[in-house]
N, C-alpha and C positions, 0 to 999 in steps of 0.2 A: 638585473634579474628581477623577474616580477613577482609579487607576492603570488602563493598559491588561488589557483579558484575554490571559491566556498563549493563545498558538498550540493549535487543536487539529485533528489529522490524523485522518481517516476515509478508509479503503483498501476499496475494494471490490472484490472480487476476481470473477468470472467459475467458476465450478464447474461447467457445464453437462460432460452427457457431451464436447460435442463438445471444449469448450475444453481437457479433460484430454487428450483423444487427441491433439488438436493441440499439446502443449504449451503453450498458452497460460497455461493456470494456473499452471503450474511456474515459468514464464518471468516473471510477475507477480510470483512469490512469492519468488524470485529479487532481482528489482529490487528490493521493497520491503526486504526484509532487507539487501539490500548500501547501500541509502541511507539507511536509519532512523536509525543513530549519527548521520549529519550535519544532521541536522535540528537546529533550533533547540528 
C-alpha cells in the first residue's frame, strides 16, 4: 500500500475587468495569502 499523496491547492482567481474594479480580485488575493501559511 502506498503512502497517501500530499494535499495540493489550485486557487483560481477571477481577473475580469469587471472583477478588478469591483475589488473582487484584490479581495481573493487577500484571502488567499492571509490563509495559505495555515494550510497543511
Amino acid at each position: 500500500v502506498r503512502d497517501p499523496m500530499p494535499a495540493v491547492f489550485f486557487f483560481l482567481v477571477d481577473v475580469s475587468m469587471n472583477a478588478i474594479q469591483s475589488g473582487a480580485t484584490a479581495a481573493a488575493c487577500s484571502a488567499v495569502a492571509q490563509s495559505i501559511n495555515d494550510l497543511p
